[in-house]
C-alpha positions as CSV (number, residue, x, y, z in Angstrom):
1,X,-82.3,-2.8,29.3
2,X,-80.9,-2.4,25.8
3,X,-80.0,-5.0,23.8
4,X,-77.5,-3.2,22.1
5,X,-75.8,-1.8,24.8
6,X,-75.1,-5.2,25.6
7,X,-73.8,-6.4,23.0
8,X,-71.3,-3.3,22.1
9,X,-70.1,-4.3,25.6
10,X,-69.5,-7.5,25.0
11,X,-67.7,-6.9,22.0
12,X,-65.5,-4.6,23.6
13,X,-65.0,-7.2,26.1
14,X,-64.0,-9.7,23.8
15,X,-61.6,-6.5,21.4
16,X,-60.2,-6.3,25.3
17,X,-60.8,-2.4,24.2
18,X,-60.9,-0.9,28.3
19,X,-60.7,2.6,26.6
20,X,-63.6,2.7,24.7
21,X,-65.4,0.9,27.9
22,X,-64.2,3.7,29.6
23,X,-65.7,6.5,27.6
24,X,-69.0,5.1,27.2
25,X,-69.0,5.0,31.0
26,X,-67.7,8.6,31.2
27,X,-70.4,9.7,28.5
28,X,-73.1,8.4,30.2
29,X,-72.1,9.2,33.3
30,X,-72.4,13.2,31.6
31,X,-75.3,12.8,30.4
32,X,-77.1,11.7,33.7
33,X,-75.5,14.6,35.1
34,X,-77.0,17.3,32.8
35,X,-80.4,15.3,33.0
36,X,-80.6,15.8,37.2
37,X,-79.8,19.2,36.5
38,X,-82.5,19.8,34.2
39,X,-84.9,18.4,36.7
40,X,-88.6,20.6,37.0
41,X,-89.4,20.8,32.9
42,X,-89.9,17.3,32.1
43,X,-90.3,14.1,33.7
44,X,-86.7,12.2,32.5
45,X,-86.9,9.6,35.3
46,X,-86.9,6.9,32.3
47,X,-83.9,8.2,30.6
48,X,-81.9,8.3,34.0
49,X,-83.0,4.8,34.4
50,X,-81.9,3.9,31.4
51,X,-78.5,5.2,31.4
52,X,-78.2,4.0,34.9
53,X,-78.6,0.3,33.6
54,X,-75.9,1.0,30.9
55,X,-73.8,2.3,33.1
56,X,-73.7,-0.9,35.1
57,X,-73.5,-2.5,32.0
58,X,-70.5,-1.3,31.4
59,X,-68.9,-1.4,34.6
60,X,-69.8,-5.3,34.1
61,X,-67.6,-5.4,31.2
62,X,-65.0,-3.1,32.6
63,X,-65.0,-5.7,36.0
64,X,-65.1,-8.7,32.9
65,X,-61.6,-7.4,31.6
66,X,-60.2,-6.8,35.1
67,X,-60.8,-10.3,36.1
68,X,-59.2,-11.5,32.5
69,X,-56.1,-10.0,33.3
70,X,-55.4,-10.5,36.9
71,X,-55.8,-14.4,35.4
């Protein structure tokens, strides 16, 4: 998994910044979706794979902030 994906995650954690959390999720979450439908020309398992990892990434953070507040 990436590195870096962590840590912009974790400093949107710490910014408590939900929105831009949010839209990385969302944009991911796109892209994956164009991916499967381009299915047959190349092999893009990796790539899903990979922005399936950062997508839990982020829900991680997102779950992080939801537990900060209800606290």
């Amino acid at each position: 998994m990436s590195e870096a994906i962590e840590r912009i995650v974790g400093a949107y954690v710490k910014l408590r910044n939900r929105k831009a959390l949010e839209d990385m999720k969302v944009h991911r979450q796109r892209l994956m979706t164009e991916l499967k439908s381009a299915h047959g020309r190349f092999d893009l398992s990796l790539l899903i794979k990979q922005l399936d990892d950062e997508i839990a990434v982020t829900e991680l953070g997102l779950w992080m902030l939801n537990t900060a507040a209800a606290a």
